[in-house]
Each structure stands twice: as structure tokens, then as C-alpha cells.
C-alpha positions in Angstrom: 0.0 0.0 0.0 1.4 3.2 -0.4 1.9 5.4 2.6 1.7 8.9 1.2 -1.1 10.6 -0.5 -1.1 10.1 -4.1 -3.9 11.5 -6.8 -5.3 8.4 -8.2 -8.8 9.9 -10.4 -9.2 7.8 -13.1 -11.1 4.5 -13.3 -11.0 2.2 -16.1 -13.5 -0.7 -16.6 -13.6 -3.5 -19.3 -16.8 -4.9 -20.1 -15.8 -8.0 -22.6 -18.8 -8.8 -23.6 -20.1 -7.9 -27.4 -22.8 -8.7 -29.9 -20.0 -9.1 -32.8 -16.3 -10.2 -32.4 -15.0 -7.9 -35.3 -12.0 -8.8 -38.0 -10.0 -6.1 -37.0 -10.2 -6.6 -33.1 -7.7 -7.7 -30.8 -9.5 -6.6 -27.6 -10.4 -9.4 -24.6 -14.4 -10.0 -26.2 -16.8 -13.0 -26.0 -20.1 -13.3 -26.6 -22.5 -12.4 -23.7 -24.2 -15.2 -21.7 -26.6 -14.2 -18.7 -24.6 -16.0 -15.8 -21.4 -14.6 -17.4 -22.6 -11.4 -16.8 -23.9 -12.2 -13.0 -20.5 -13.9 -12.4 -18.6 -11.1 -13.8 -20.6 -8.3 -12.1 -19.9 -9.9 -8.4 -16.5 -10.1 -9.2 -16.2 -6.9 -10.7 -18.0 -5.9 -7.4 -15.3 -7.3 -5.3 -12.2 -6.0 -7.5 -13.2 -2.5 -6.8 -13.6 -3.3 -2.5 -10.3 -4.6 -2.8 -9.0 -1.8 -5.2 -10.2 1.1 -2.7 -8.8 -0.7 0.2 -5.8 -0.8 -0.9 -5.5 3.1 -2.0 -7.7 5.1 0.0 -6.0 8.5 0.1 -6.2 8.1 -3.9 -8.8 11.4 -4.0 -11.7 11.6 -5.7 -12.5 10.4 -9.1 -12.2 12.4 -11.8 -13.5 10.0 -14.9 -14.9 7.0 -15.1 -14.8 5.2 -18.5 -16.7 1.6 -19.6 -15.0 0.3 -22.5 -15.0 -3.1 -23.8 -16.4 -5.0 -25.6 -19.9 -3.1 -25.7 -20.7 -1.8 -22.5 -24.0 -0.9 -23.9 -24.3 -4.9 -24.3 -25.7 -4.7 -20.3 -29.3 -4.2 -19.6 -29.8 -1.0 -18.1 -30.1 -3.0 -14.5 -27.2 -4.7 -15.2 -25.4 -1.0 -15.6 -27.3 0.5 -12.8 -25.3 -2.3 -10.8 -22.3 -1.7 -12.0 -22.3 2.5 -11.3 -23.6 1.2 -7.9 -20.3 -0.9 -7.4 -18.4 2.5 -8.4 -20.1 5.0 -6.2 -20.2 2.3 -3.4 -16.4 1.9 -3.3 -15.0 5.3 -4.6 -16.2 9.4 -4.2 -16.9 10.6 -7.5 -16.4 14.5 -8.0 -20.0 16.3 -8.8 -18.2 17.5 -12.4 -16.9 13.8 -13.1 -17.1 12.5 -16.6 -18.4 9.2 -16.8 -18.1 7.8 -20.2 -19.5 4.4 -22.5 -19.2 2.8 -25.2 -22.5 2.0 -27.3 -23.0 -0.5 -30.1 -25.4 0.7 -33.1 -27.3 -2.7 -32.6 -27.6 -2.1 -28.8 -29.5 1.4 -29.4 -33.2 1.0 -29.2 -35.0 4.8 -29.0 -35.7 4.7 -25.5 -32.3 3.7 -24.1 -30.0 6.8 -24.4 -32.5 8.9 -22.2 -31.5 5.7 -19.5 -28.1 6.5 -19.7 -28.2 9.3 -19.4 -30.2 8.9 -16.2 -28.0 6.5 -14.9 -25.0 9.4 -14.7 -23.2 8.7 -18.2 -22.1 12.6 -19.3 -20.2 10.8 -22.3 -21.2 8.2 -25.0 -19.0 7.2 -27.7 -20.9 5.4 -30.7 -19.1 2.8 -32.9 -20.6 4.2 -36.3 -17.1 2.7 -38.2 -18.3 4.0 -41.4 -21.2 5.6 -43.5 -20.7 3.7 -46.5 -21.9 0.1 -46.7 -19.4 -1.4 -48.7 -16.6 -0.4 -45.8 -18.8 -2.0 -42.6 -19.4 -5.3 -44.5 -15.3 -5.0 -44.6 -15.0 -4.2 -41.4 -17.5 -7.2 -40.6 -19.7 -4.5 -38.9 -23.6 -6.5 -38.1 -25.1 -3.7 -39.0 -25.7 -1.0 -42.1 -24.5 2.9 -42.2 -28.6 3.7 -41.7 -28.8 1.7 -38.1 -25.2 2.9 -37.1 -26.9 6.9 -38.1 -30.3 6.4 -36.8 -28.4 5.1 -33.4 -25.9 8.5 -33.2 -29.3 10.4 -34.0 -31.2 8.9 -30.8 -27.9 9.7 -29.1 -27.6 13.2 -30.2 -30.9 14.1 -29.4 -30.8 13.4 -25.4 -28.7 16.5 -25.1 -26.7 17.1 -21.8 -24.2 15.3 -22.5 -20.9 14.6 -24.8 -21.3 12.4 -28.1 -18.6 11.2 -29.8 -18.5 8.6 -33.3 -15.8 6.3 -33.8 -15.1 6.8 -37.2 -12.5 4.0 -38.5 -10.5 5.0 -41.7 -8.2 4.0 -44.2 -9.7 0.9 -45.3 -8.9 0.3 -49.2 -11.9 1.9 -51.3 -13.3 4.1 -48.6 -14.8 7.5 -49.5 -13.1 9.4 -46.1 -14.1 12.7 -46.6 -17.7 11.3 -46.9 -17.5 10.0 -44.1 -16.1 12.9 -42.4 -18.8 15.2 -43.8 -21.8 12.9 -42.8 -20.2 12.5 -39.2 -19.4 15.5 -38.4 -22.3 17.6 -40.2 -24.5 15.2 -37.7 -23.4 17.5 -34.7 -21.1 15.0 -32.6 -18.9 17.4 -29.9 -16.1 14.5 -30.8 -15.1 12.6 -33.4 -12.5 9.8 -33.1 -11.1 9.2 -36.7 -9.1 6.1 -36.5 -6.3 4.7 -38.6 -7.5 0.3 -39.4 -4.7 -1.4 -37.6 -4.1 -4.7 -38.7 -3.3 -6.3 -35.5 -1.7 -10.4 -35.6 -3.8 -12.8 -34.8 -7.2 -10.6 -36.1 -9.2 -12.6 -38.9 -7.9 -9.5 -41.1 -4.6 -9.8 -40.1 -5.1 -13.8 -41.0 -6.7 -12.7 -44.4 -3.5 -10.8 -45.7 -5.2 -7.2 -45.1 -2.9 -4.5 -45.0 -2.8 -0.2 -44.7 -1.2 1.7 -46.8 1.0 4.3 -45.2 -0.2 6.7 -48.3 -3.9 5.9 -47.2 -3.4 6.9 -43.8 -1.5 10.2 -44.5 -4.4 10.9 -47.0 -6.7 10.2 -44.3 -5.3 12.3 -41.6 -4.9 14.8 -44.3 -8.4 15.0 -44.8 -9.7 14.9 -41.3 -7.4 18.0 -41.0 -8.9 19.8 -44.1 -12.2 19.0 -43.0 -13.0 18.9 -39.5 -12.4 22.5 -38.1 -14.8 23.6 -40.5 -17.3 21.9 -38.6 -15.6 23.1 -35.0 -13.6 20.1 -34.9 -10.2 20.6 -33.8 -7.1 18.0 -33.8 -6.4 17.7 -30.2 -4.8 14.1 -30.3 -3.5 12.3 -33.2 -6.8 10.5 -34.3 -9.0 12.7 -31.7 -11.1 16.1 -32.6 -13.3 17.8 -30.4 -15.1 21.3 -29.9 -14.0 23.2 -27.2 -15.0 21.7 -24.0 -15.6 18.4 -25.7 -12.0 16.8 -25.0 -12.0 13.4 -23.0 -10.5 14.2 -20.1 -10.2 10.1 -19.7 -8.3 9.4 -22.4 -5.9 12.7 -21.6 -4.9 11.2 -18.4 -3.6 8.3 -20.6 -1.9 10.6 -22.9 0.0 13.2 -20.1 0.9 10.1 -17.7 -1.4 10.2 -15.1 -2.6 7.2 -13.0 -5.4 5.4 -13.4 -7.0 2.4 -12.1 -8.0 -0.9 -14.3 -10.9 -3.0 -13.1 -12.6 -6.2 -14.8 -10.8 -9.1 -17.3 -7.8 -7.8 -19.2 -7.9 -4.1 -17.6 -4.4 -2.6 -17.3 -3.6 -0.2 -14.4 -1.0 2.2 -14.3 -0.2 3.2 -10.2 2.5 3.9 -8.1 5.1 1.6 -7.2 5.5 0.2 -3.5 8.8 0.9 -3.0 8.8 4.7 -5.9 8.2 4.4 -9.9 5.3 3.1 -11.4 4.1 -0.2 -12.0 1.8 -1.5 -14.8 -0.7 -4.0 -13.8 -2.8 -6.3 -16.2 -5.4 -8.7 -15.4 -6.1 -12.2 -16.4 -8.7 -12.7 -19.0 -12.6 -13.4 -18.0 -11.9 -17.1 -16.6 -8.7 -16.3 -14.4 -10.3 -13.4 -13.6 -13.5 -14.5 -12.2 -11.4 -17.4 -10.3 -9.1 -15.1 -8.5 -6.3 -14.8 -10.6 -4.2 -11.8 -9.5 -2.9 -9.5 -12.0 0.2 -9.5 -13.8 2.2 -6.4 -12.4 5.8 -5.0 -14.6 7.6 -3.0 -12.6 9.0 0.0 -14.7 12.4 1.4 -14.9 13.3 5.5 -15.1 14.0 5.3 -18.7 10.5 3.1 -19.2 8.5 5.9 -17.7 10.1 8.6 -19.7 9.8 6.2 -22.9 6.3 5.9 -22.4 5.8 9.9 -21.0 7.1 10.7 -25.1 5.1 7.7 -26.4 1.7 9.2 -25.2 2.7 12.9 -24.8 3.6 13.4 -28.7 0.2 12.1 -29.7 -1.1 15.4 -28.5 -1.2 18.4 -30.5 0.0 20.6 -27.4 3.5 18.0 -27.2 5.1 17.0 -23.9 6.9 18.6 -21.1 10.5 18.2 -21.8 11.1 18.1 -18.2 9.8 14.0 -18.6 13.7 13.7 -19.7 15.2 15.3 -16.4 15.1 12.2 -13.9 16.3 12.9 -10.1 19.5 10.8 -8.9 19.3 8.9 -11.8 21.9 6.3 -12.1 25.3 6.9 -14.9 23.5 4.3 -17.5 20.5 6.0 -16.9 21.9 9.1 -17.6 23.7 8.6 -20.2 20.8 6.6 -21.9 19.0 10.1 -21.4 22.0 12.5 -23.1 21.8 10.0 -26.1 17.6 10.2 -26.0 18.2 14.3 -26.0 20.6 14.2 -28.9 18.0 12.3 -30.8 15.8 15.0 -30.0 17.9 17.8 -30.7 18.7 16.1 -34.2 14.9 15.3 -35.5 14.3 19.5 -34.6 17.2 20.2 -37.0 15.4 18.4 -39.2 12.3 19.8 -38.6 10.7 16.6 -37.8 9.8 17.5 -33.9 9.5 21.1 -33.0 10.6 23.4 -29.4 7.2 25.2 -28.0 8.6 27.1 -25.1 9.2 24.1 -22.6 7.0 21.7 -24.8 8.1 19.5 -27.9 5.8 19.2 -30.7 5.5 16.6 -33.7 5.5 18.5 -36.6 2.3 18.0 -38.7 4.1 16.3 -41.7 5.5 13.6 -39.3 1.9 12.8 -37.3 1.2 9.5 -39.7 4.8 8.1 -39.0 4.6 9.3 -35.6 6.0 5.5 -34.7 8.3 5.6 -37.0 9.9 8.5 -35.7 9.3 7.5 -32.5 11.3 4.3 -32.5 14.4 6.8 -33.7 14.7 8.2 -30.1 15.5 4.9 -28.7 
């Protein structure tokens, strides 16, 4: 346990269950059966006890996020259950965002008003596409009609942010359609994401592949097009309207902590003894028998890897202070002078860019931002 007081304010929780297991997914899914879903609330239940236990001077939470899977795959009992669990174990500020994830197929008319009774201030709907052709690639259950009339019943509760998960790059794919159609709709956020073609996906099996000149069209267009609607870039694949921003996925992106609850949820907390420490559950089974999670304990020069790893997504860059570690060891620092070299180099070259105290990717390098990434180490 750690003995000092330490801002802990973010809460992540994987629902696994889904109505499709898409091609392109690598996430911990299964299809829902009802004593699944009992079994995994109790447990679920008991993770967060033991969680709050263990850091009770964590402070309040700040965000709340359900991803999955398809939280919206839970009856709206089954949901009202699971925010109980939360607000049982943890103090939620009054202002806290409290975000889901919603499948198309899981919105009937009457069920976004629920939500939105039951607390959520943020849905994000898997839309995927407009065009019909690219869902039936994307193995997507349902057509671009369903996946509109769905963001539509959304948009129309009001009081709350919506985003659509817009996925792009796939070969014969109209983007800027899609980009009009979603963003004319009136979403506050728009999550335009690059297909990855993970191993071990049915699309990775079936010889799919991106095209590096797709994607860079792609981002191209969603920077064209998007602030017309009052969309701005605020994250490599993420544009909001001011206000709109999620704060949960920032605290990813700028380091903070963050707790993981449910099968396959990754924590990122303090370390007993100083650092951080990265902890993953087991998958659904393990998980529901007890199986502890798998915790990696991370080294200086891990932390500052993965401070410029998530911090040069953002438009706004990272705090070059990440690369000044106290009392670090001779390897360490020297592993550091080599890493600011690097740096200094790729703003020679006008690849990364000095903001005041901040480093910024240059927009020409945001589509190999791995690429250019991997050069600093």
C-alpha cells in the first residue's frame, strides 16, 4: 500500500462482452451469456472493494470510462449495478465524466434517455463507417442507416458529450464522406481512427494491409475538413469542440494514474517501494477465479519512454522536463543525453519542434509518428 497521499482519479473498466467479435479486433471480447454477466458483475463488485482498500487516500475520481467489448451490451439493470459498485467503493467528483461505449445494434429509442439517467455525461458510438461497402469489410452486423439512426437517438438526449468512432483507411473508402456525414451530424467529438491490422485478427489472417499513403491521406483529410465543422485536432486521431475533449483518455496521454478494473484491464499506479508499476489482469476465466494481476515493474528510462510515447500524440507536445530524472543512475543518464541528442537532431530536421518548454511533432511527421518515435531509442 502506499503510505503517502497520491492523486489516483481515473477508473477504467472492461466490459468483454459484445454482440460481434469484429476482424480487426484484438481486444479481450466474448459473446454475452446471462450467468457470465452475474459472475462477472460480483467479481467486478469485489475488485473495486479490494482496489479502494488498498488506496484510499487516492482522492476523488475524476473519470470513469466503460469500454469493452460493448458496455452498452448490459441491460440497463445490469449498468445500474455496476455504477452502484463504483459510487459504493469510490467518491466521485460532482463534475466527473463518466463515459461508455455503445454498439449501433444495442441502441433502441428509448435507451439513451436511460443512460443518461443513470450518470453517463459521455457516450461514444461505434458508427465505423457511412458507406456500406466499408462496414461489410470491417464485418460490422449492421448498415450505415442503423449505425446513423443510433448516433441520432444519441444526439438528441442533449446534456451530455457524443462522440462517433469513425475508423479509416480501409482500401476503397470515401473518407471525406464520411467525415462530412459525421461531423455535419453535430457530434462534440469525433475519433477518426487509422485500421490497424493487429496479428492474430481474422484480417490480419486474411492478408489485409494499410497503406501508409492511405493513412496520410486520411489524416490529411480529417485536418482539411473537421475545423470547418468546429472540430479541432487535439490528439493524433481525436477532434473535439472546445469543452468536448475526453478528459479520460488525456490522463492516458499526459501520464497520469489510473486504475483498471474487470478481465484484461491494465492499471498504471505507483510503485510500493517509488516508480510506477503496470498492472494487467487475467482474462474473463482467471479473472473471475481469482487470478491476481500480472504487475511489470517500470524502470526511469521506461517511464520517460512511455511519457514521449503518449505525450507526442497530443497536438499541445510534452513537457521536456519527462527527460530530467532525479539521482538517476550513470547508465541511466547517459541513456538520457543519447535520447536528447536524438531529440535535438529530429528539430534540426524539422521533424519534432521546441514550443517554449514543450516538444511538438510536426504535422508532416503525425502519420509516422511511430516511426519516428522508435528513432529516439
Amino acid at each position: 500500500m502506499q503510505s503517502g497521499p497520491v492523486e489516483i482519479a481515473h477508473l477504467y473498466v472492461h466490459v468483454p462482452f459484445c454482440p460481434t467479435i469484429c476482424p480487426f479486433c484484438n481486444f479481450h471480447v466474448l459473446r454475452r451469456r446471462d450467468d457470465l454477466v452475474e459472475a462477472y458483475l460480483k467479481r467486478l463488485d469485489a475488485e473495486l472493494a479490494t482496489t479502494a482498500q488498498q488506496w484510499p487516500q487516492s482522492g476523488p475520481l475524476k473519470t470513469v470510462y466503460l469500454g469493452g467489448g460493448t458496455p452498452s451490451h448490459l441491460t440497463e439493470d445490469e449498468l445500474q449495478r455496476l455504477l452502484a459498485s463504483i459510487r459504493r467503493r469510490f467518491v466521485l467528483r460532482e463534475d466527473a465524466e463518466i463515459g461508455i461505449e455503445v454498439h449501433p445494434l444495442n441502441v433502441s429509442a428509448d435507451r439513451p434517455a436511460r443512460w443518461r439517467e443513470l450518470g453517463f455525461t459521455r457516450v461514444s458510438v461505434g458508427v465505423q463507417s457511412t458507406q456500406d461497402r466499408v462496414l461489410r469489410t470491417l464485418g460490422r452486423p449492421h448498415d450505415a442507416a442503423t449505425a446513423m439512426a443510433a448516433l441520432q437517438s444519441v444526439l438528441a438526449v442533449g446534456g451530455w458529450t457524443v462522440n462517433a468512432d469513425l475508423i479509416v483507411a480501409v482500401h476503397g473508402q470515401d473518407v471525406a464522406a464520411d467525415l462530412h456525414r459525421l461531423a455535419a451530424s453535430g457530434v462534440d467529438h469525433l475519433s477518426a481512427y487509422t485500421l490497424t491490422i493487429e496479428e492474430g485478427t481474422a484480417l490480419h489472417r486474411q492478408g489485409f494491409t494499410v497503406s501508409e499513403e492511405a493513412e496520410r491521406h486520411a489524416v490529411e483529410l480529417a485536418a482539411a475538413i473537421l475545423p470547418s465543422y468546429g472540430l479541432a485536432r487535439y490528439e493524433v486521431s481525436n477532434h473535439a469542440r472546445p469543452g468536448h475533449r475526453c478528459a479520460h483518455n488525456l490522463a492516458y496521454w499526459q501520464g497520469r494514474y489510473w486504475f483498471g478494473a474487470g478481465p484484461s484491464a491494465t492499471a498504471s499506479l505507483p510503485a510500493p517501494a517509488g516508480g510506477r508499476q503496470l498492472l494487467r489482469n487475467a482474462p474473463l476465466d482467471a479473472w473471475l477465479d481469482g487470478t491476481a494481476a500480472h504487475v511489470e515493474l517500470l524502470d526511469a528510462l521506461d517511464v520517460v519512454r512511455i511519457a514521449l510515447l503518449t505525450g507526442l500524440r497530443l497536438a499541445e507536445g510534452v513537457d521536456m522536463a519527462v527527460l530530467e530524472v532525479a539521482d538517476a543512475a550513470q547508465e541511466v543518464a547517459a541513456e538520457l543525453d543519447g535520447v536528447k541528442q536524438r531529440i535535438a537532431r529530429l528539430c534540426a530536421q524539422g521533424r519534432l519542434v521546441r514550443v517554449d518548454a514543450r516538444l511538438v511533432v510536426a504535422v508532416d511527421e503525425v502519420v509516422v509518428l511511430e516511426r519516428l518515435l522508435a528513432e529516439l531509442w
